[in-house]
DOMAR-861251 format. One record per atom (N, C-alpha, C): atom name; x, y, z. Coordinates in nm, 4 decimals. Each point is the difference from the previous one (the first is absolute). Layout:
! DOMAR-861251
atome: CA | c1: X | c2: Y | c3: Z $
...
This chain:
! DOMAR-861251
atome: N | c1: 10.3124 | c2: 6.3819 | c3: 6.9818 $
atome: CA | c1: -0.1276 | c2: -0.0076 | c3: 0.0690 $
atome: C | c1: -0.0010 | c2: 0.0868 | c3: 0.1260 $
atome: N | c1: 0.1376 | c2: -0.0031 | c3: 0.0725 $
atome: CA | c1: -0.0151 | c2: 0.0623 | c3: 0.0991 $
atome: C | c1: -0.0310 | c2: 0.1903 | c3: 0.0102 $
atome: N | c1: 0.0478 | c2: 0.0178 | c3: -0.1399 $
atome: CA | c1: -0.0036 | c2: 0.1655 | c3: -0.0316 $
atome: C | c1: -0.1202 | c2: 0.0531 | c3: -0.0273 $
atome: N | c1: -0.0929 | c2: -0.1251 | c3: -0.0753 $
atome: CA | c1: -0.1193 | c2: 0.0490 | c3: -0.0259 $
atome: C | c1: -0.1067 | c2: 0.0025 | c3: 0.1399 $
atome: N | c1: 0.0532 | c2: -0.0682 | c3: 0.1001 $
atome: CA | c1: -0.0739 | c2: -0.0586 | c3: 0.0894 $
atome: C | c1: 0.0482 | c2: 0.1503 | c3: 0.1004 $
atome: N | c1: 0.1215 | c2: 0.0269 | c3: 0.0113 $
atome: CA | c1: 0.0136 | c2: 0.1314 | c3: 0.0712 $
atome: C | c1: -0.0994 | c2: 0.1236 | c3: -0.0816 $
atome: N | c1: -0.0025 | c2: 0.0340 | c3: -0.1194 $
atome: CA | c1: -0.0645 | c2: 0.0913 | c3: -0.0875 $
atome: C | c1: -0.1209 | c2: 0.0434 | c3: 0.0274 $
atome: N | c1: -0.0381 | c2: -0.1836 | c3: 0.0040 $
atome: CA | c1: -0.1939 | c2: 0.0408 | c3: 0.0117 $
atome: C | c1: -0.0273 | c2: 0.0654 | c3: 0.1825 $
atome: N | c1: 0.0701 | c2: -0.0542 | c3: 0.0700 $
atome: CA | c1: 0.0056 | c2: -0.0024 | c3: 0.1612 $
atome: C | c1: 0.0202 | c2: 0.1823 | c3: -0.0252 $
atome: N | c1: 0.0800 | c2: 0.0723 | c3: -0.0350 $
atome: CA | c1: 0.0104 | c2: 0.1282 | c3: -0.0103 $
atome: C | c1: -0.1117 | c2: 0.0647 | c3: -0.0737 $
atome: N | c1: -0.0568 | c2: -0.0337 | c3: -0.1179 $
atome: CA | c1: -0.0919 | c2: 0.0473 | c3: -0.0719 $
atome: C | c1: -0.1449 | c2: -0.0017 | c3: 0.1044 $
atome: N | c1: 0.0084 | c2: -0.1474 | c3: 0.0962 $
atome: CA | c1: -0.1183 | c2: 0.0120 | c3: 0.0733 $
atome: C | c1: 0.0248 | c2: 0.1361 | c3: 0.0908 $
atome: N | c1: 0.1259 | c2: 0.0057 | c3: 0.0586 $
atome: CA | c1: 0.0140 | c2: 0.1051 | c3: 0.1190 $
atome: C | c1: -0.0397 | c2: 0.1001 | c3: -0.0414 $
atome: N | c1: 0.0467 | c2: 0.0720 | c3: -0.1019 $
atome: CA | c1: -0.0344 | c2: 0.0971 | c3: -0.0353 $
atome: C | c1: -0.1459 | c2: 0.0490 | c3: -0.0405 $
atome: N | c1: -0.0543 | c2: -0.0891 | c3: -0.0826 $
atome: CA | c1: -0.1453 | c2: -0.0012 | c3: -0.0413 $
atome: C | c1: -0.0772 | c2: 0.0076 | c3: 0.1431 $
atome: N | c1: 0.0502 | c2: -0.0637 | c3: 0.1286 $
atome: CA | c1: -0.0718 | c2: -0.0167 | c3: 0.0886 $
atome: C | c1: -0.0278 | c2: 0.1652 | c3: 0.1244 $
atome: N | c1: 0.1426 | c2: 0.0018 | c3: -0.0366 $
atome: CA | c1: 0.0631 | c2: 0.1517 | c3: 0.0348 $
atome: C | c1: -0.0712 | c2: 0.1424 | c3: -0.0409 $
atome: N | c1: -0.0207 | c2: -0.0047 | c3: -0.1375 $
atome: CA | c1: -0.0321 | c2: 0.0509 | c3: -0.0592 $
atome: C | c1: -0.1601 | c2: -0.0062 | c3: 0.0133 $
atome: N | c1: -0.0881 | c2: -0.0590 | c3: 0.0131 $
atome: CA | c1: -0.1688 | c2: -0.0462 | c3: 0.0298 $
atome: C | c1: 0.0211 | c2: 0.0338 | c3: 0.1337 $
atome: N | c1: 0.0914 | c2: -0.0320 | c3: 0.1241 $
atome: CA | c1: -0.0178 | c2: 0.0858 | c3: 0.1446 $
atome: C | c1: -0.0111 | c2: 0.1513 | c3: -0.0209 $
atome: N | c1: 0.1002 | c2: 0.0455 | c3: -0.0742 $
atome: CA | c1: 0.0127 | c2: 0.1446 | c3: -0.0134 $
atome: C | c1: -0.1081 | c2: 0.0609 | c3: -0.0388 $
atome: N | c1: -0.0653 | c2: -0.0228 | c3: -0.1265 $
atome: CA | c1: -0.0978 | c2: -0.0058 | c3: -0.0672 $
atome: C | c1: -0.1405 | c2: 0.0178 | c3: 0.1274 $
atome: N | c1: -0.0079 | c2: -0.1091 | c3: 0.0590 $
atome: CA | c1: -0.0822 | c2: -0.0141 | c3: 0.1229 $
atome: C | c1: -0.0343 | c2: 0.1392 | c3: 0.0405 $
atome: N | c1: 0.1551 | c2: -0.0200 | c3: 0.0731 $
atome: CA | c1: 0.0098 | c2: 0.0838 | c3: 0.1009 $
atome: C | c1: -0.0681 | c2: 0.2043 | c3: -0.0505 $
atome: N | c1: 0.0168 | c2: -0.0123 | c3: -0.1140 $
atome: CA | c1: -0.0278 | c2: 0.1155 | c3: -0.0688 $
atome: C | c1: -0.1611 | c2: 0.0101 | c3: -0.0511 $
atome: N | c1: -0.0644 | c2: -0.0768 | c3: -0.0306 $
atome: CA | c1: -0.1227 | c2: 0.0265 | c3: -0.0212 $
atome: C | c1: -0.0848 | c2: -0.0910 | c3: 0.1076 $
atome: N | c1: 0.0490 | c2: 0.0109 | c3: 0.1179 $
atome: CA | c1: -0.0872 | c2: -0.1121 | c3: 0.1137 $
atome: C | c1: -0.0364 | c2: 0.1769 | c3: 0.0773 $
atome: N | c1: -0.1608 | c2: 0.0033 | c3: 0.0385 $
atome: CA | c1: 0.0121 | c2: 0.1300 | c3: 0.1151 $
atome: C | c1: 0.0617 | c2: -0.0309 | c3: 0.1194 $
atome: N | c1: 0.0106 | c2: -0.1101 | c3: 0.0707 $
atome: CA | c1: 0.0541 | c2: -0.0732 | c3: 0.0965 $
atome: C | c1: 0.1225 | c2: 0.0436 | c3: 0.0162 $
atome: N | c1: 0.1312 | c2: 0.0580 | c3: -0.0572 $
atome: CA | c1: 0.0866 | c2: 0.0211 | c3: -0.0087 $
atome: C | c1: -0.0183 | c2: 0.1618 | c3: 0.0308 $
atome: N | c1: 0.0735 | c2: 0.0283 | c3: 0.1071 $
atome: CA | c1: -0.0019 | c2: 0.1709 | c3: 0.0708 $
atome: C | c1: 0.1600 | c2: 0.0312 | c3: -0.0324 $
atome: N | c1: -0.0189 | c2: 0.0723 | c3: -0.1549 $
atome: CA | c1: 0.0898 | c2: 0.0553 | c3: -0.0147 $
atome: C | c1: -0.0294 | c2: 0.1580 | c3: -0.1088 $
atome: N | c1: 0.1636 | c2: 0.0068 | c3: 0.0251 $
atome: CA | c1: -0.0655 | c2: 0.1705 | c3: -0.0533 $
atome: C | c1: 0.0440 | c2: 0.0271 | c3: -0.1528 $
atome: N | c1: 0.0186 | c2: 0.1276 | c3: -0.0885 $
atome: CA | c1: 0.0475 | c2: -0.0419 | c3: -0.1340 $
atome: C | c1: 0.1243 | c2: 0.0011 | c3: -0.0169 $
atome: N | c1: 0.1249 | c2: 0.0347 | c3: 0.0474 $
atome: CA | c1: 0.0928 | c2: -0.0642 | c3: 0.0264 $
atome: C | c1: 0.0261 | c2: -0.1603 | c3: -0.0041 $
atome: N | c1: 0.0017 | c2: -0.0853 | c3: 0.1078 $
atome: CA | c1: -0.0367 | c2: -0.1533 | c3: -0.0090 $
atome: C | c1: -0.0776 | c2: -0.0229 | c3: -0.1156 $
atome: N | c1: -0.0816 | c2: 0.0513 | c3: -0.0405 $
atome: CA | c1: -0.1144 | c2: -0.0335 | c3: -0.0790 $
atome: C | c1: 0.1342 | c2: -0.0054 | c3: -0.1572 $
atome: N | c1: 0.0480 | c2: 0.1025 | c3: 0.0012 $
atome: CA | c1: 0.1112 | c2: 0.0235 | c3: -0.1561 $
atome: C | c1: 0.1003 | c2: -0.1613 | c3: 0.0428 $
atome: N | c1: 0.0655 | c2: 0.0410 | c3: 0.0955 $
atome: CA | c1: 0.0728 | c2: -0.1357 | c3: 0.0351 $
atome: C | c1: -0.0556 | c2: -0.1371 | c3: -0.0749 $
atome: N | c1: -0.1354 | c2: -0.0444 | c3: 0.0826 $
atome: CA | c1: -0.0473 | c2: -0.1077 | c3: -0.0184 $
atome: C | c1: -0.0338 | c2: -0.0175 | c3: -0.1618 $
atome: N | c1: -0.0644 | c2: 0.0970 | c3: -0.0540 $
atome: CA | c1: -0.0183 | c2: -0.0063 | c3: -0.1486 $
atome: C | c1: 0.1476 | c2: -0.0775 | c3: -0.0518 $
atome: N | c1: 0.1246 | c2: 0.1089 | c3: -0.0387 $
atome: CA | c1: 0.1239 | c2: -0.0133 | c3: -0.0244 $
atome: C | c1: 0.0868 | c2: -0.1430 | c3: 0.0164 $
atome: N | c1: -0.0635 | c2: -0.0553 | c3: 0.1286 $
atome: CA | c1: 0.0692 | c2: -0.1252 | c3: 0.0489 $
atome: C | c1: -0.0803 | c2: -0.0909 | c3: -0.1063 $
atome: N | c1: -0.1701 | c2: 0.0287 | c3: 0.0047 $
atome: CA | c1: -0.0720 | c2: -0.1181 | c3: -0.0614 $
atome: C | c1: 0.0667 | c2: -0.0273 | c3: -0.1455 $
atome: N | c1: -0.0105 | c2: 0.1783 | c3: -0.0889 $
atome: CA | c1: 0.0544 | c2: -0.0456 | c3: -0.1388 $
atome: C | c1: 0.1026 | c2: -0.0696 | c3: 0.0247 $
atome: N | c1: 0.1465 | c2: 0.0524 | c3: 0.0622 $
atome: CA | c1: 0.0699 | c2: -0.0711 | c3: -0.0110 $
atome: C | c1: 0.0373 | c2: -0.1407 | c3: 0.0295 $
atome: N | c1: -0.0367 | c2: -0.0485 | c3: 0.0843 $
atome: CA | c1: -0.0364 | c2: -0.1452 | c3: -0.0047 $
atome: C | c1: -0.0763 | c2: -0.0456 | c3: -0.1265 $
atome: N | c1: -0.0711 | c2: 0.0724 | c3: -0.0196 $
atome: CA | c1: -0.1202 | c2: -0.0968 | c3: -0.1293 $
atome: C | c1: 0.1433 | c2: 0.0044 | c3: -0.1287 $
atome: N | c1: 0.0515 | c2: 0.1048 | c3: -0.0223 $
atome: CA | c1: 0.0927 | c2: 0.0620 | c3: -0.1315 $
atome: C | c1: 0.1235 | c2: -0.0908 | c3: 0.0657 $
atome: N | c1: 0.0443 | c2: -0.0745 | c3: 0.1207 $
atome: CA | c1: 0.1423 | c2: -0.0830 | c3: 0.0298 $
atome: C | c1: -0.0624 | c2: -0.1329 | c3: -0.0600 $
atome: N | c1: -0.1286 | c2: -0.0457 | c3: 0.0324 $
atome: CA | c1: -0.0619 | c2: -0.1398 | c3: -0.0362 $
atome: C | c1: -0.0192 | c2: -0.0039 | c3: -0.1405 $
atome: N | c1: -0.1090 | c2: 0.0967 | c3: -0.0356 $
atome: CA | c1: 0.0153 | c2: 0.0135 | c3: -0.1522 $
atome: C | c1: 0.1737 | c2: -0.0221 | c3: -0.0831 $
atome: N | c1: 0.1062 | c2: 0.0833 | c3: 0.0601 $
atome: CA | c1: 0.1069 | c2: -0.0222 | c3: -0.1045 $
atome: C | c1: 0.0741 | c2: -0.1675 | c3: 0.0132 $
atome: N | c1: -0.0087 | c2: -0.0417 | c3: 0.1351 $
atome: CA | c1: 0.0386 | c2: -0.1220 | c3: 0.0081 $
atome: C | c1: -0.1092 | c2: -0.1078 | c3: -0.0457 $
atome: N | c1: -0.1303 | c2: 0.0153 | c3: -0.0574 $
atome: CA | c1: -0.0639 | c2: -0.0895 | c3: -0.0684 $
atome: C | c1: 0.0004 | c2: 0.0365 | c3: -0.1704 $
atome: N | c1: 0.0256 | c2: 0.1091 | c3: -0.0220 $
atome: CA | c1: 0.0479 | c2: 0.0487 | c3: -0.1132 $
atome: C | c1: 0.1160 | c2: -0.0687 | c3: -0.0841 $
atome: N | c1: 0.1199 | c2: 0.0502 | c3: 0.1045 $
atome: CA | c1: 0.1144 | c2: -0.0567 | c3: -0.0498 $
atome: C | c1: 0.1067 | c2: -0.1004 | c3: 0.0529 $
atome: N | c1: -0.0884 | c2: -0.0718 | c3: 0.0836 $
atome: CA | c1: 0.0729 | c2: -0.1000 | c3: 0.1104 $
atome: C | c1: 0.1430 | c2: 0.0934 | c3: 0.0696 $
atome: N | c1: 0.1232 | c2: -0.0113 | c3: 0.0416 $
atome: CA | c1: 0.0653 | c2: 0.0058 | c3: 0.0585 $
atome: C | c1: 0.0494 | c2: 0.1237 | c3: -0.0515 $
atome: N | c1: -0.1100 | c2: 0.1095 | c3: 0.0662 $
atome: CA | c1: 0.0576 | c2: 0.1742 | c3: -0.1170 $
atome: C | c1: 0.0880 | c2: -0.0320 | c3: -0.0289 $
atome: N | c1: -0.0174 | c2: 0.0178 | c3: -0.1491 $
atome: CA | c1: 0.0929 | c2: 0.0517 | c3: -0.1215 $
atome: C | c1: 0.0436 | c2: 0.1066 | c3: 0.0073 $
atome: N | c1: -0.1028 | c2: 0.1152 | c3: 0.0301 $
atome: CA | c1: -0.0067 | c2: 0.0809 | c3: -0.0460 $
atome: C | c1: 0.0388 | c2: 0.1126 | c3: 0.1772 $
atome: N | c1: 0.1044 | c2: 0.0069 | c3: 0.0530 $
atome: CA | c1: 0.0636 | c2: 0.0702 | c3: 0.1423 $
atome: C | c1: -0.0945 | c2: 0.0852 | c3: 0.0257 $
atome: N | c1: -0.0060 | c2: 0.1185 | c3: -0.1420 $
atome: CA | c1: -0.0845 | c2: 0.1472 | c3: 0.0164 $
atome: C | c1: -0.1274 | c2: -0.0145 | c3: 0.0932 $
atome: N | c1: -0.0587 | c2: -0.0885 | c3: -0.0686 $
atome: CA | c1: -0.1699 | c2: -0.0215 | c3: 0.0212 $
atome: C | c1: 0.0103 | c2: -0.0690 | c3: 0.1064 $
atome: N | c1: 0.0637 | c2: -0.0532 | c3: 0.1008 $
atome: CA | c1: 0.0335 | c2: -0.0420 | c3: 0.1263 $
atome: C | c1: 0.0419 | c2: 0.0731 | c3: 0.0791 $
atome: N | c1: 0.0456 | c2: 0.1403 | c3: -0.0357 $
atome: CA | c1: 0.0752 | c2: 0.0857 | c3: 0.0662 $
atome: C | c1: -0.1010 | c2: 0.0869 | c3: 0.0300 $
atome: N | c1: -0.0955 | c2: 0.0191 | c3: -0.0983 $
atome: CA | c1: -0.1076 | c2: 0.1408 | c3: -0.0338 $
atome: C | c1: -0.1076 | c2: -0.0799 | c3: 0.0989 $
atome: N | c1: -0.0142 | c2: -0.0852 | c3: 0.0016 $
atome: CA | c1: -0.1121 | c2: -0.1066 | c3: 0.1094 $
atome: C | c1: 0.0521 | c2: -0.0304 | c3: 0.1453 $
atome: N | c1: 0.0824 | c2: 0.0322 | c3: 0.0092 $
atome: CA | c1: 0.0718 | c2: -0.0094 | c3: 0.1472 $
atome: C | c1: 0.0132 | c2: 0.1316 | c3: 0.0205 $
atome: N | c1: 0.0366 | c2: 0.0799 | c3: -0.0865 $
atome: CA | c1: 0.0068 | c2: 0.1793 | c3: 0.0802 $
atome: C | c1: -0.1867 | c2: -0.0071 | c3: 0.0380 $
atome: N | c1: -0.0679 | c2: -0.0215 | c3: -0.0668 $
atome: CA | c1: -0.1429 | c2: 0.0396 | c3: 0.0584 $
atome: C | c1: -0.0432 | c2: -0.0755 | c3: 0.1050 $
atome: N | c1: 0.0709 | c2: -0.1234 | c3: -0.0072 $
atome: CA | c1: -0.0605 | c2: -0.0295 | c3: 0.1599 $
atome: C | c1: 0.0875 | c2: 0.0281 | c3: 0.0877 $
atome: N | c1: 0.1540 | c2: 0.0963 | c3: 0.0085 $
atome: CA | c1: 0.0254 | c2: 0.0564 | c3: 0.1083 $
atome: C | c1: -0.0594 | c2: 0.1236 | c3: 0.0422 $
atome: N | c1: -0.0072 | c2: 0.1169 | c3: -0.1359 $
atome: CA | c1: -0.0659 | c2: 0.0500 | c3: 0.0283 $
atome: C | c1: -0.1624 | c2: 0.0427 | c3: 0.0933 $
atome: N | c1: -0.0509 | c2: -0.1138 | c3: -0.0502 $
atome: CA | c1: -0.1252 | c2: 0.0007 | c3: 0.0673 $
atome: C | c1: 0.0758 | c2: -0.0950 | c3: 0.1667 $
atome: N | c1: 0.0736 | c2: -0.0320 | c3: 0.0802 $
atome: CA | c1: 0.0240 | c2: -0.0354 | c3: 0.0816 $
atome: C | c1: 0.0462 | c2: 0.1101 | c3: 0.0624 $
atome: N | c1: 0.0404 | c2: 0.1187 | c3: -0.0694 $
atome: CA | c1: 0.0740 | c2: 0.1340 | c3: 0.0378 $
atome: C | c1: -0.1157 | c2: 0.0753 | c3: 0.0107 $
atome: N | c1: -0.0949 | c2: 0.0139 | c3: -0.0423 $
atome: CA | c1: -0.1537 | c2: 0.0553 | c3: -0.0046 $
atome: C | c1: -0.0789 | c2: -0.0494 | c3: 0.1596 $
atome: N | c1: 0.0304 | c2: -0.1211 | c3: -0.0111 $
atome: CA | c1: -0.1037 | c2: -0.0609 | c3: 0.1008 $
atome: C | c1: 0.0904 | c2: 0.0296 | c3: 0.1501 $
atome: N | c1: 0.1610 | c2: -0.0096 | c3: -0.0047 $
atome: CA | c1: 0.0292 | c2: 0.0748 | c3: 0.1524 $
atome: C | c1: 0.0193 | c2: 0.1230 | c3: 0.0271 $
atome: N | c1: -0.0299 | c2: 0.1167 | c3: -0.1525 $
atome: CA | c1: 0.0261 | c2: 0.1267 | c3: -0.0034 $
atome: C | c1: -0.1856 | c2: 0.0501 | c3: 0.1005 $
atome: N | c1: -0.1234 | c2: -0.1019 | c3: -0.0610 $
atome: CA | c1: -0.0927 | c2: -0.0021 | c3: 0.0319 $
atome: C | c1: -0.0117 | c2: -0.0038 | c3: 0.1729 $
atome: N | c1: 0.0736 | c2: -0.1274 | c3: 0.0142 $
atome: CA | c1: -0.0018 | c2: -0.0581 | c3: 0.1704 $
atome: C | c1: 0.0456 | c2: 0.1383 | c3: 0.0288 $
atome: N | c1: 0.1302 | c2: 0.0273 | c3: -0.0067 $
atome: CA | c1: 0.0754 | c2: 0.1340 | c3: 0.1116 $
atome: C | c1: -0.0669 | c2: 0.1193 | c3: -0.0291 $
atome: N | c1: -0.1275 | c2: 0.0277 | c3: -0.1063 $
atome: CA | c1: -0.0694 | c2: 0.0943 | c3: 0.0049 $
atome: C | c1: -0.1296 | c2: -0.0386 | c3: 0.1464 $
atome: N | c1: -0.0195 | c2: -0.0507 | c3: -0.0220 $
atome: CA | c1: -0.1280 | c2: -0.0894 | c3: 0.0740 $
atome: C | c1: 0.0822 | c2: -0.0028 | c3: 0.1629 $
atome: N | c1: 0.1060 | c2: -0.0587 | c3: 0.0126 $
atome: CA | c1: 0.0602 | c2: -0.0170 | c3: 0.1407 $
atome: C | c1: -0.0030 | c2: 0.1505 | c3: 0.0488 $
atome: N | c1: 0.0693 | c2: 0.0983 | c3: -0.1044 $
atome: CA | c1: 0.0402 | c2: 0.1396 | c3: 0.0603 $
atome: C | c1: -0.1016 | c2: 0.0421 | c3: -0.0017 $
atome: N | c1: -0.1032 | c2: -0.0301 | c3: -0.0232 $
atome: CA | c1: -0.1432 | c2: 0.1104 | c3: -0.0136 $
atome: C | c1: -0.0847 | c2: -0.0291 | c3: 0.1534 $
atome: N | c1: 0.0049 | c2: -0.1437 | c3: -0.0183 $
atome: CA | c1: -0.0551 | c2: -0.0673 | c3: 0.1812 $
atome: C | c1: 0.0444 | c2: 0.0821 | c3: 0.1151 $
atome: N | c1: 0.1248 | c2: 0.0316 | c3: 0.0109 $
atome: CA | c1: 0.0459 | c2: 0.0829 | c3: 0.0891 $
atome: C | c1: -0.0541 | c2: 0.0902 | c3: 0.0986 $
atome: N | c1: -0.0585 | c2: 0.0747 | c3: -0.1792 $
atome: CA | c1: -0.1078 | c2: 0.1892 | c3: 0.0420 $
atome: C | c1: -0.1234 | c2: -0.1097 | c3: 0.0096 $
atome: N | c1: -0.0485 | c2: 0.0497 | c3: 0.1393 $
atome: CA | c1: -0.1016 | c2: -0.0487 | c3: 0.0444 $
atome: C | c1: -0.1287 | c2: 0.1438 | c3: -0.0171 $
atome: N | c1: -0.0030 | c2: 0.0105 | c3: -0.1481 $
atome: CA | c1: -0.0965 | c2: 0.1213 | c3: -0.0643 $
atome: C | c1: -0.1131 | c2: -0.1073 | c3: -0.0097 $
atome: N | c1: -0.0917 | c2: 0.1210 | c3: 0.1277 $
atome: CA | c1: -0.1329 | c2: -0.0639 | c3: 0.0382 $
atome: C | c1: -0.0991 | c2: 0.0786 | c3: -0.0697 $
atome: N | c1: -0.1108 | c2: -0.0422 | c3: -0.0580 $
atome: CA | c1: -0.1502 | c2: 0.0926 | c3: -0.0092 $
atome: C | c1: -0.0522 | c2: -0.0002 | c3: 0.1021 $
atome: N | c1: -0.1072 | c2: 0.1002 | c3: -0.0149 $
atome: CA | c1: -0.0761 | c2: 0.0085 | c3: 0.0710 $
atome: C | c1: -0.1146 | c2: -0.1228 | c3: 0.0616 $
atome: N | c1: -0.0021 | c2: -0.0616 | c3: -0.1164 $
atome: CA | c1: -0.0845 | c2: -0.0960 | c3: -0.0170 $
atome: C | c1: 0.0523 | c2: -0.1327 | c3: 0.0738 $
atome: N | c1: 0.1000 | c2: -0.0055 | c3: 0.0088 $
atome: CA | c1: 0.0528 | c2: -0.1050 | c3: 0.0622 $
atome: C | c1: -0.0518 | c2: -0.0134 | c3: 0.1384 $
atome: N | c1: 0.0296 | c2: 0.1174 | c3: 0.0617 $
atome: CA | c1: -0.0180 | c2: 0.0253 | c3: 0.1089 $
atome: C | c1: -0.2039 | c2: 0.0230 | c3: 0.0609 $
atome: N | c1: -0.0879 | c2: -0.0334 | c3: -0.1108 $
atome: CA | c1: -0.1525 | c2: -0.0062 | c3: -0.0132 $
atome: C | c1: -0.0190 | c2: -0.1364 | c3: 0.0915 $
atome: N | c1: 0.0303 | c2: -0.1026 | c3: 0.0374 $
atome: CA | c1: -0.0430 | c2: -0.1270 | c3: 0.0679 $
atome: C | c1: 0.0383 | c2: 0.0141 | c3: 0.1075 $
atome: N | c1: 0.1054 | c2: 0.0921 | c3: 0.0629 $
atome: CA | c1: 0.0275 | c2: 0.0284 | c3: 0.1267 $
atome: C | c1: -0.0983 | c2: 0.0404 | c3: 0.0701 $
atome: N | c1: -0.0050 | c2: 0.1745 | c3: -0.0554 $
atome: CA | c1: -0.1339 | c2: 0.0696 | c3: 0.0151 $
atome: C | c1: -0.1568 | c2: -0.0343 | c3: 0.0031 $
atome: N | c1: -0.0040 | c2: -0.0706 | c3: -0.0580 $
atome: CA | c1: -0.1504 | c2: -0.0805 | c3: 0.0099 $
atome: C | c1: -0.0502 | c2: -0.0604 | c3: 0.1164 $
atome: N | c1: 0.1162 | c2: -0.0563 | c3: 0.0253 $
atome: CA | c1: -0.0011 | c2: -0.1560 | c3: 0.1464 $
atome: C | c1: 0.0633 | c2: 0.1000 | c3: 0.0876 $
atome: N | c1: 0.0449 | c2: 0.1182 | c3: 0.0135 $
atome: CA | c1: 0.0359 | c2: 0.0538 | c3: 0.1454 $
atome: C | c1: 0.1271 | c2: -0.0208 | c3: 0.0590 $
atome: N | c1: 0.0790 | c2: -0.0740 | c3: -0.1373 $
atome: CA | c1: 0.1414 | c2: 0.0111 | c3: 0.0528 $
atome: C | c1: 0.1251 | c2: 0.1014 | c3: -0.0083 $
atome: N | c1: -0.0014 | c2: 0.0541 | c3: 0.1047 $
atome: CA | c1: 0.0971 | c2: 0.1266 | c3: 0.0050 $
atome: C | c1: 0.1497 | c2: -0.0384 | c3: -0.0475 $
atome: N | c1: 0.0459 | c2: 0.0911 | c3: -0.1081 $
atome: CA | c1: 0.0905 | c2: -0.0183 | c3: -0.0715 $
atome: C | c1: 0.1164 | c2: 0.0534 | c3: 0.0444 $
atome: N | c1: 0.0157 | c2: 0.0053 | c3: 0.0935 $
atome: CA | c1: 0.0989 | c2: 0.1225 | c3: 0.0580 $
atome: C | c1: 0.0628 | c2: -0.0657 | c3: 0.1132 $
């Protein structure tokens, strides 16, 4: 009882894991770029494809298909901080438009 009772507790995590990710990917609310965006996909299948094989075959049977579902959600975890340190290093260059600088000019505030 106690194995099945750990099983389902994992099958929820993941399923639950997997519907955040999911979220997080088709919500506009979420400010990310396509980088993160590959991540978050990658993590969702794989969570949905770790829950699926453990409701499939209770306590994988089957290593491969546990192995092939865990490389995609590292992968996509390798996506989503390859994303961040694109995003951190880009903040840096403070590459302004022109336009940015339009609400200054309007109201008379000297930029200089």
């Amino acid at each position: 009882m106690n194995d099945d009772l750990v099983l389902a507790v994992n099958v929820l995590a993941y399923v639950l894991l997997a519907t955040a990710a999911a979220w997080a990917v088709l919500s506009p609310a979420v400010d990310d770029g396509v980088v993160p965006k590959l991540g978050l996909i990658l993590i969702s299948l794989g969570f949905a494809g770790l829950a699926g094989i453990l409701t499939d075959s209770g306590w994988c049977s089957d290593a491969r298909l546990l192995g092939r579902a865990m490389l995609m959600v590292h992968g996509g975890i390798g996506l989503l901080l390859l994303g961040w340190l694109l995003r951190t290093r880009r903040s840096r260059n403070k590459r302004r438009r022109m336009t940015d600088w339009a609400h200054r000019a309007r109201h008379g505030v000297d930029g200089g």
